[in-house]
Each structure stands twice: as structure tokens, then as C-alpha cells.
PDB file of N, CA, C and O in Angstrom, chain B, residues numbered from 101:
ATOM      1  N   UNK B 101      74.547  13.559  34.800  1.00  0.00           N
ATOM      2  CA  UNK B 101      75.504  13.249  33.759  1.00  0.00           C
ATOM      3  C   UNK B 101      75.174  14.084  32.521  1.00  0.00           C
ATOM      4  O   UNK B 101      74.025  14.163  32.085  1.00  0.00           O
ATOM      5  N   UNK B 102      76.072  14.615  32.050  1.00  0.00           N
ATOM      6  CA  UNK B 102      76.024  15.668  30.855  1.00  0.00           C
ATOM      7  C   UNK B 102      76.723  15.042  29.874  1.00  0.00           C
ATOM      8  O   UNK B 102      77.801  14.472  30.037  1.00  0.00           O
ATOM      9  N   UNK B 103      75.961  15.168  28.587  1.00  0.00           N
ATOM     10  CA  UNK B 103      76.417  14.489  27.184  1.00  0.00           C
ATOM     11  C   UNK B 103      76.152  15.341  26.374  1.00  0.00           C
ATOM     12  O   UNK B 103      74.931  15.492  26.336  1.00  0.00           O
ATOM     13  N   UNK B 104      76.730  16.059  25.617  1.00  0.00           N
ATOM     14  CA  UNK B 104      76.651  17.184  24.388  1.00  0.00           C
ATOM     15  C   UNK B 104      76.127  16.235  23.462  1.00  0.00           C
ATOM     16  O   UNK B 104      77.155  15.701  23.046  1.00  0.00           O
ATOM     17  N   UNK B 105      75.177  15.698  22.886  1.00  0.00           N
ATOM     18  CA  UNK B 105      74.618  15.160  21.218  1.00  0.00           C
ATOM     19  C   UNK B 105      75.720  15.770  20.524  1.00  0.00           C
ATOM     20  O   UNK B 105      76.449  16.602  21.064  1.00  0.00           O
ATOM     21  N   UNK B 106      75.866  15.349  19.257  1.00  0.00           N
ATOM     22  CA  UNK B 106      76.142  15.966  18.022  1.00  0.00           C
ATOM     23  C   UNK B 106      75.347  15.603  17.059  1.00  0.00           C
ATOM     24  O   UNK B 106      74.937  14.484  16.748  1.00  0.00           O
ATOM     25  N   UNK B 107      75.113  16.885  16.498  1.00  0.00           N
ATOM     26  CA  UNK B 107      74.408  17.179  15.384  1.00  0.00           C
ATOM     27  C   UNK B 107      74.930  16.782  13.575  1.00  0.00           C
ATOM     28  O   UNK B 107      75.660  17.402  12.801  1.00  0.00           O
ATOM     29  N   UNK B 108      74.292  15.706  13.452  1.00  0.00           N
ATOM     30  CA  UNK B 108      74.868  15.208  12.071  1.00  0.00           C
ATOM     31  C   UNK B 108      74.036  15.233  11.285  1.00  0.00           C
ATOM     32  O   UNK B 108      72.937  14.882  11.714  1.00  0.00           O
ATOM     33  N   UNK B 109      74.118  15.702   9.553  1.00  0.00           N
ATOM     34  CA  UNK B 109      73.329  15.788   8.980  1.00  0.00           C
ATOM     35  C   UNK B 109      73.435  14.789   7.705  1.00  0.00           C
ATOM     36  O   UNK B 109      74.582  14.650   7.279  1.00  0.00           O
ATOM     37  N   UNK B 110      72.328  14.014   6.976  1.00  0.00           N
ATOM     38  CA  UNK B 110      73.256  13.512   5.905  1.00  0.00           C
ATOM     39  C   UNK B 110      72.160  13.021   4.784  1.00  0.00           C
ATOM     40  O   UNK B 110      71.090  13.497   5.163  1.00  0.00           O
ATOM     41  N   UNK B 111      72.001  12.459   3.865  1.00  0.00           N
ATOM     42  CA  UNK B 111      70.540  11.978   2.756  1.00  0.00           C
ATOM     43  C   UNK B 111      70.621  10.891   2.847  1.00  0.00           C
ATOM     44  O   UNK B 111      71.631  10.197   2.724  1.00  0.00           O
ATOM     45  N   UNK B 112      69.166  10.466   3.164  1.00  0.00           N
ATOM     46  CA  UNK B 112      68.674   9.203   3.101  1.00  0.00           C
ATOM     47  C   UNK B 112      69.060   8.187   1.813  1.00  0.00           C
ATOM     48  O   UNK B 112      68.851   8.733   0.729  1.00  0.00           O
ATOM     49  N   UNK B 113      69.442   7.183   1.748  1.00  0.00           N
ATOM     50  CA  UNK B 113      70.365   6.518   0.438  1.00  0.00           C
ATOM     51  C   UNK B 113      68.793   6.242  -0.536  1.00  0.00           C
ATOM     52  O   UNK B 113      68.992   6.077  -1.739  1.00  0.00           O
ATOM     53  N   UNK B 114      67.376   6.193  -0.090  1.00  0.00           N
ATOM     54  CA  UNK B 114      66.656   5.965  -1.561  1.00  0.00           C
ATOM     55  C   UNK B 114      66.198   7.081  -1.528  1.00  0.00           C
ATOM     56  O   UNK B 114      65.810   7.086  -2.696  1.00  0.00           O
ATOM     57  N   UNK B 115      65.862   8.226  -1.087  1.00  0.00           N
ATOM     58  CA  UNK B 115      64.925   9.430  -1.987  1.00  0.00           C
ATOM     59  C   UNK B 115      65.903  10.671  -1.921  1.00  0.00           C
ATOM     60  O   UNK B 115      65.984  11.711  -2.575  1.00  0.00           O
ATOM     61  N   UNK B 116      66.780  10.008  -0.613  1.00  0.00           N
ATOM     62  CA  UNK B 116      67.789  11.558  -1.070  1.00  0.00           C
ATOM     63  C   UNK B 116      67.569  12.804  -0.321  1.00  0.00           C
ATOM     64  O   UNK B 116      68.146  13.891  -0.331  1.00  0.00           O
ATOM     65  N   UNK B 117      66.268  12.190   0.524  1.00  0.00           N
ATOM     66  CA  UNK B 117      65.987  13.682   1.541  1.00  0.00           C
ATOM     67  C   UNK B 117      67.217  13.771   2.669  1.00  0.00           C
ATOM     68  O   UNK B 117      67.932  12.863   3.092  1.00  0.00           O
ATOM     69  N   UNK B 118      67.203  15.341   3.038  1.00  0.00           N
ATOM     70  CA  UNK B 118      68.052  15.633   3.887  1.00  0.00           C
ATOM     71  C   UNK B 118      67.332  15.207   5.546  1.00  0.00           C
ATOM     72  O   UNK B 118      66.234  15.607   5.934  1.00  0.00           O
ATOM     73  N   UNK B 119      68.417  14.182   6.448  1.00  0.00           N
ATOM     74  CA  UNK B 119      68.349  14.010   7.217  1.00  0.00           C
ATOM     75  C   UNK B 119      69.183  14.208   8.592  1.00  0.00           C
ATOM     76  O   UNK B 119      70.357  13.847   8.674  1.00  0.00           O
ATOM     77  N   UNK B 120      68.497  14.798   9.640  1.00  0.00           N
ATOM     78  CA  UNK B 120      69.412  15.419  10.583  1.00  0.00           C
ATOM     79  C   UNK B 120      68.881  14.732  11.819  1.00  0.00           C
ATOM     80  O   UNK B 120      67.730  14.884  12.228  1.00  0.00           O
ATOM     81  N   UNK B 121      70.029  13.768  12.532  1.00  0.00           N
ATOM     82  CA  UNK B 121      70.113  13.444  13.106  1.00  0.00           C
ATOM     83  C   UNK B 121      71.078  13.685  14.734  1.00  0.00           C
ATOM     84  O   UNK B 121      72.127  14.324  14.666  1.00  0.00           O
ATOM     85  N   UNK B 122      70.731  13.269  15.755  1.00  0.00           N
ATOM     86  CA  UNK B 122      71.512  13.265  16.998  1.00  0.00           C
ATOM     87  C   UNK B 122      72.337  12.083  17.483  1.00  0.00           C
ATOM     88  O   UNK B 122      71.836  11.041  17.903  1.00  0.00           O
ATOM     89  N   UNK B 123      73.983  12.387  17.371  1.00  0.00           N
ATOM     90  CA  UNK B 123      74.364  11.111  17.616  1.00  0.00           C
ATOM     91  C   UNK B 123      74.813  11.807  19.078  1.00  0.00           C
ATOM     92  O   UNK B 123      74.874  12.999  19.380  1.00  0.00           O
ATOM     93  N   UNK B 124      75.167  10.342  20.043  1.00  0.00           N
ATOM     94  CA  UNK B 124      75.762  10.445  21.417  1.00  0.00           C
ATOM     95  C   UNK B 124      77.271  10.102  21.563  1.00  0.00           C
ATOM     96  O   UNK B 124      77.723   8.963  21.676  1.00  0.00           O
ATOM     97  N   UNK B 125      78.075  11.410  21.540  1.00  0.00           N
ATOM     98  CA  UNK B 125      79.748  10.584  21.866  1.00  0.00           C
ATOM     99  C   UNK B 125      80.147   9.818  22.657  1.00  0.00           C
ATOM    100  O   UNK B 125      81.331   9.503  22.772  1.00  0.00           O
ATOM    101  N   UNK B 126      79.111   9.343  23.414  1.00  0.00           N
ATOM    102  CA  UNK B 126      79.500   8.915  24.835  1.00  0.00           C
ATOM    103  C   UNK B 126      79.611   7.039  24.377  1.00  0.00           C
ATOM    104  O   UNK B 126      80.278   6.093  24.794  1.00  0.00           O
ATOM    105  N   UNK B 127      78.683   7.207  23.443  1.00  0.00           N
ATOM    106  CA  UNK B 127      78.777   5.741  22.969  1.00  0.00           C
ATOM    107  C   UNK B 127      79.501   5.900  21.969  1.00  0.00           C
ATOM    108  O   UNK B 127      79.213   6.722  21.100  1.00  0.00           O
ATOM    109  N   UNK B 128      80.828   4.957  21.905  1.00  0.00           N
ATOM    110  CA  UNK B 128      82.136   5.595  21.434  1.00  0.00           C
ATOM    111  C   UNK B 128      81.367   4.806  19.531  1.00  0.00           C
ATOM    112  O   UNK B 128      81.538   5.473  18.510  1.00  0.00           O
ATOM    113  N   UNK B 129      80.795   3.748  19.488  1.00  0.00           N
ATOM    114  CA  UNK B 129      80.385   3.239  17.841  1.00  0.00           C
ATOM    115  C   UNK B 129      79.268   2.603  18.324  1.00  0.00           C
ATOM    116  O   UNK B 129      79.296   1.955  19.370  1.00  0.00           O
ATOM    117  N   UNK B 130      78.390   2.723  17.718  1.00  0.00           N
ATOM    118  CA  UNK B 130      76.950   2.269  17.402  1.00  0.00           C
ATOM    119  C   UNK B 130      76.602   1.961  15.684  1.00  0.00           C
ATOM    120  O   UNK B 130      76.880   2.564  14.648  1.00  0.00           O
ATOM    121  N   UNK B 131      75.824   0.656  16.015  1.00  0.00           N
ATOM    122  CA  UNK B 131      75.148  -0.023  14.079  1.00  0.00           C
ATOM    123  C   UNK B 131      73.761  -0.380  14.643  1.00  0.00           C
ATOM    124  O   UNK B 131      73.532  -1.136  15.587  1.00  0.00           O
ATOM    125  N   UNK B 132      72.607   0.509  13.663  1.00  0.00           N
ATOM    126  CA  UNK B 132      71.460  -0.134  14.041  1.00  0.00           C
ATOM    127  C   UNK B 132      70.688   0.303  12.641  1.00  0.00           C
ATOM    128  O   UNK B 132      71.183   0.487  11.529  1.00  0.00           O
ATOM    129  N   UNK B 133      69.432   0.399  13.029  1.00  0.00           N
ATOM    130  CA  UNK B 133      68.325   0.134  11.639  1.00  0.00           C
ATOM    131  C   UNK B 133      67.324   1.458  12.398  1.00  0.00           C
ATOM    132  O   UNK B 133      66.719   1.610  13.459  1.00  0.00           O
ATOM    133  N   UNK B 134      67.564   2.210  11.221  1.00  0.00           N
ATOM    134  CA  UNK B 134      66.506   3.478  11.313  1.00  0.00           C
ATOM    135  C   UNK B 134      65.388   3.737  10.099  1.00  0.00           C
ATOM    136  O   UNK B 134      65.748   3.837   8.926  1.00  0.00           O
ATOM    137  N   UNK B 135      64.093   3.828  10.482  1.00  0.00           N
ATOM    138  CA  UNK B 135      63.504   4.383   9.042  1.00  0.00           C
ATOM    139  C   UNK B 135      63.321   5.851   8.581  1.00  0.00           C
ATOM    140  O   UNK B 135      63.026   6.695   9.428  1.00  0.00           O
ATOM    141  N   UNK B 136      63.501   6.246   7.110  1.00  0.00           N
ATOM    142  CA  UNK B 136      63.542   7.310   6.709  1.00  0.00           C
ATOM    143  C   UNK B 136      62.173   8.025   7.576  1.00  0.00           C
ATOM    144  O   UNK B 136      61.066   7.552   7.829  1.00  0.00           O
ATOM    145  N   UNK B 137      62.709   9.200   7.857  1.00  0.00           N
ATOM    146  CA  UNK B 137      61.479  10.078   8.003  1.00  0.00           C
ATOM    147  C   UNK B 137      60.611  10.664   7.205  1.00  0.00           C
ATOM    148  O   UNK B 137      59.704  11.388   7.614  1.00  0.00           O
ATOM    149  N   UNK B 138      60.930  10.263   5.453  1.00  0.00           N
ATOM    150  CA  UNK B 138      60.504  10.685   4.381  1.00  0.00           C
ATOM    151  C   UNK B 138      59.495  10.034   3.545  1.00  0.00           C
ATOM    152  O   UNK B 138      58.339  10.289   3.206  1.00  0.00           O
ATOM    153  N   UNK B 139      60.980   8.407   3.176  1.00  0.00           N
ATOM    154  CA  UNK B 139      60.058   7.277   2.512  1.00  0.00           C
ATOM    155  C   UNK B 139      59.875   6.549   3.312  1.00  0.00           C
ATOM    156  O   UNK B 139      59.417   5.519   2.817  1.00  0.00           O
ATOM    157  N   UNK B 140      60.015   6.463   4.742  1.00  0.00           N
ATOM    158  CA  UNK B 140      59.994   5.457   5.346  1.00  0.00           C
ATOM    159  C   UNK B 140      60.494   4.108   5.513  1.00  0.00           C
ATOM    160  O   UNK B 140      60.169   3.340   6.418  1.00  0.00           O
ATOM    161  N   UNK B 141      61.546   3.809   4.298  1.00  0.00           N
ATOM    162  CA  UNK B 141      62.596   2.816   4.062  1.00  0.00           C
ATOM    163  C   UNK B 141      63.916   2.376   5.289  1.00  0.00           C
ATOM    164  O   UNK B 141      64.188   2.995   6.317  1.00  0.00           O
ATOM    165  N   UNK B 142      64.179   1.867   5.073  1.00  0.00           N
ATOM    166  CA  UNK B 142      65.436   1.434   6.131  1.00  0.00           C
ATOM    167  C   UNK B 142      66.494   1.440   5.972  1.00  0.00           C
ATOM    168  O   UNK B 142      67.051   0.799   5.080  1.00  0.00           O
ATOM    169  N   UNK B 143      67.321   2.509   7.180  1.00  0.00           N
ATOM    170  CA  UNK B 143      68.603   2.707   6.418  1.00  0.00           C
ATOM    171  C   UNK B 143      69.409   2.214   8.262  1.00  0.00           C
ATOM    172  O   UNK B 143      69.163   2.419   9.451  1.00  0.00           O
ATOM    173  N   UNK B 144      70.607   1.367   7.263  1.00  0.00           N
ATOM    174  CA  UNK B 144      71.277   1.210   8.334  1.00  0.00           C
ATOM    175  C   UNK B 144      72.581   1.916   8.726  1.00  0.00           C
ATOM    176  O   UNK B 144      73.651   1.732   8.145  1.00  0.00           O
ATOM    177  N   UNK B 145      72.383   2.782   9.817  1.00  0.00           N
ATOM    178  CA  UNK B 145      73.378   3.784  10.165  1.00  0.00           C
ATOM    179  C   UNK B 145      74.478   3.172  10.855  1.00  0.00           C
ATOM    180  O   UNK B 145      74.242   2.042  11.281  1.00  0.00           O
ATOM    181  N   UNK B 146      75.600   3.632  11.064  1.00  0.00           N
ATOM    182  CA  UNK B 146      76.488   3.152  11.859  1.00  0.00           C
ATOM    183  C   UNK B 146      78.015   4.171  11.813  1.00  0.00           C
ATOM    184  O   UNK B 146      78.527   4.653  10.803  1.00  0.00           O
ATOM    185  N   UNK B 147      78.400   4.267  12.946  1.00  0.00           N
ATOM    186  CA  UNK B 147      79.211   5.440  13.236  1.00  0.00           C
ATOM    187  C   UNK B 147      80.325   5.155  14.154  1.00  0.00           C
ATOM    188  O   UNK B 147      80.451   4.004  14.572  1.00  0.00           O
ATOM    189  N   UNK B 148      81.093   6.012  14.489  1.00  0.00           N
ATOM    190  CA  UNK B 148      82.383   5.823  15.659  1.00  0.00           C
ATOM    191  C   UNK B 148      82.892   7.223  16.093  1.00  0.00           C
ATOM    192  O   UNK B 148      82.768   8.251  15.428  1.00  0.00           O
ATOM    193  N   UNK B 149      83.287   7.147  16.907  1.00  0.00           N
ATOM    194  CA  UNK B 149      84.022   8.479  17.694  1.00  0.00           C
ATOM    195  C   UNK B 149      85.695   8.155  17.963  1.00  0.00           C
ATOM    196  O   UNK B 149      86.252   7.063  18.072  1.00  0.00           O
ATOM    197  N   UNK B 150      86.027   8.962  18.000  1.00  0.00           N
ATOM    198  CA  UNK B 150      87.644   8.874  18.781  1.00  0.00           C
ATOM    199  C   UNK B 150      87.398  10.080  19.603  1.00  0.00           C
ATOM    200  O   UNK B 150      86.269  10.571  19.626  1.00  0.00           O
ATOM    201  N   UNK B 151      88.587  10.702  20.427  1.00  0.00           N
ATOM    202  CA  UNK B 151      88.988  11.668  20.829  1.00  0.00           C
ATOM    203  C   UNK B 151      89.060  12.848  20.462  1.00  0.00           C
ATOM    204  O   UNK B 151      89.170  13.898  21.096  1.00  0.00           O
ATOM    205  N   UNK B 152      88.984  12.601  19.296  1.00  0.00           N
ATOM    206  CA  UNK B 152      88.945  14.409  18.343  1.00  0.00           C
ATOM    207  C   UNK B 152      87.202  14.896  17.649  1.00  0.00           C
ATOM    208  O   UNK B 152      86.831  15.956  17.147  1.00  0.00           O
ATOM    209  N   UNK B 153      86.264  13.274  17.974  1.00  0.00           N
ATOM    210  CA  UNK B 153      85.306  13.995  17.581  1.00  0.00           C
ATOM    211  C   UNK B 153      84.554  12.813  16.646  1.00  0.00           C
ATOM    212  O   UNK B 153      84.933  11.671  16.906  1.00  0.00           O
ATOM    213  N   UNK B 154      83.609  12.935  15.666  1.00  0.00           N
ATOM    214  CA  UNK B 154      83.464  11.964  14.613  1.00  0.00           C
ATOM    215  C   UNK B 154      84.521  12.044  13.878  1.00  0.00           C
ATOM    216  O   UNK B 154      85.071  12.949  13.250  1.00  0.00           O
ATOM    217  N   UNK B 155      84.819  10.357  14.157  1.00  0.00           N
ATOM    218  CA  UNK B 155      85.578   9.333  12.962  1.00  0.00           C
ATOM    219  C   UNK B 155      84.941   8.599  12.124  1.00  0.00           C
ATOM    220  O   UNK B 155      85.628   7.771  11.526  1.00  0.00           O
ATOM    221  N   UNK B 156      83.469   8.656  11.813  1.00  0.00           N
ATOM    222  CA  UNK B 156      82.983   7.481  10.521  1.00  0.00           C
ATOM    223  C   UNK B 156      81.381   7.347  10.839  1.00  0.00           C
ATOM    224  O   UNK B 156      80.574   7.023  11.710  1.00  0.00           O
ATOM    225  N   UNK B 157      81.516   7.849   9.452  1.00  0.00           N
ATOM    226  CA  UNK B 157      79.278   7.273   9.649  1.00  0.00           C
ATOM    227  C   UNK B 157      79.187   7.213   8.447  1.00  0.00           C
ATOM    228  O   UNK B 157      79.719   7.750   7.476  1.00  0.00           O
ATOM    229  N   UNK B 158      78.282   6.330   8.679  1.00  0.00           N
ATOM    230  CA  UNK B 158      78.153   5.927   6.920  1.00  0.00           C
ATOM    231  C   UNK B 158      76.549   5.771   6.861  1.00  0.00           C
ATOM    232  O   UNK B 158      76.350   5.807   8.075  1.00  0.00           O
ATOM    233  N   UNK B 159      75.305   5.627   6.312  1.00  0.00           N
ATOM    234  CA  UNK B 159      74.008   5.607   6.044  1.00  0.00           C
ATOM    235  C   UNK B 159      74.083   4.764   4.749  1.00  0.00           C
ATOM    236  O   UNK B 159      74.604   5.147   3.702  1.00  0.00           O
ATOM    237  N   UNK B 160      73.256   3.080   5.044  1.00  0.00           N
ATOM    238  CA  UNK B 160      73.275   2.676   3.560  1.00  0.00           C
ATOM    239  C   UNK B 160      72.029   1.858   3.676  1.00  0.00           C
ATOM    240  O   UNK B 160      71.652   1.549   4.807  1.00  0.00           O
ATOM    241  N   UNK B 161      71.511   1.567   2.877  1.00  0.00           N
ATOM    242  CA  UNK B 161      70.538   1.533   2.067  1.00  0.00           C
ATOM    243  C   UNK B 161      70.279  -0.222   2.421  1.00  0.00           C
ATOM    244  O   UNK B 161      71.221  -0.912   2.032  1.00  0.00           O
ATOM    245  N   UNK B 162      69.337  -0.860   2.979  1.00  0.00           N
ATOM    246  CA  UNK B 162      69.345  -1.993   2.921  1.00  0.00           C
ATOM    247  C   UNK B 162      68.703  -2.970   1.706  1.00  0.00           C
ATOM    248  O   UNK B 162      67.882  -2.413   0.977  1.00  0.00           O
ATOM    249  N   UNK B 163      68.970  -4.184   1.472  1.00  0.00           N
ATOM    250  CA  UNK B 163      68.499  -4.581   0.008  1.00  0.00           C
ATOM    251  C   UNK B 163      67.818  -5.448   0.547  1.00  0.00           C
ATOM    252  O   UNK B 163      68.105  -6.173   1.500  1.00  0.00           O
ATOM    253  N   UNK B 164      66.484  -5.366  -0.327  1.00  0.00           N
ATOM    254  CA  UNK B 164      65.339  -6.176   0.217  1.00  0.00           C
ATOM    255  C   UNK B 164      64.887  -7.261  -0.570  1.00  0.00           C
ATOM    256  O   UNK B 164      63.953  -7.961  -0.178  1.00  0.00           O
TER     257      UNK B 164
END
């Protein structure tokens, strides 16, 4: 089974570093909890696909 990743890039919501990530189209929306690779903080990503490609990702900042 063959799945092209896509390559998304975007800043972590507390320090602002640039982060490049691999999403999978195959999973048409995914929401989960990632930590920065920077500050190590927690950002909760969450995304969607349609047919034409990415439709929505957003990276936000959880409040603790």
C-alpha cells in the first residue's frame, strides 16, 4: 500500500519555532497532542483532507 505523506510546515504557538511535519491523506482528519520539538510544550494539532488536497490544520497552544 502506497501513501504519499505531505509535507506541512508551520510555528509552534509558544516559541514560534518553525515546525515541519508529515501528515497522511489517507486519514481523511486527525486531532491529537504533539510536543514541540523545541520547547517541548504541547500543541494540539488537528487537520482534514478533501479531494483536492489539505482543507484545514490548525496548531494551538494548550492552556495549562
Amino acid at each position: 500500500m502506497n501513501h504519499d505523506l505531505f509535507d506541512y510546515t508551520f510555528f509552534c504557538p509558544y516559541c514560534n519555532a518553525t515546525i515541519s511535519m508529515l501528515l497522511d491523506p489517507s486519514t481523511k482528519s486527525q486531532a491529537y497532542i504533539e510536543d514541540c520539538e523545541v520547547c517541548c510544550n504541547p500543541i494540539e494539532i488537528s487537520y482534514k483532507f478533501n479531494e483536492d488536497g489539505l482543507e484545514f490544520f490548525q496548531a494551538n497552544s494548550i492552556e495549562q
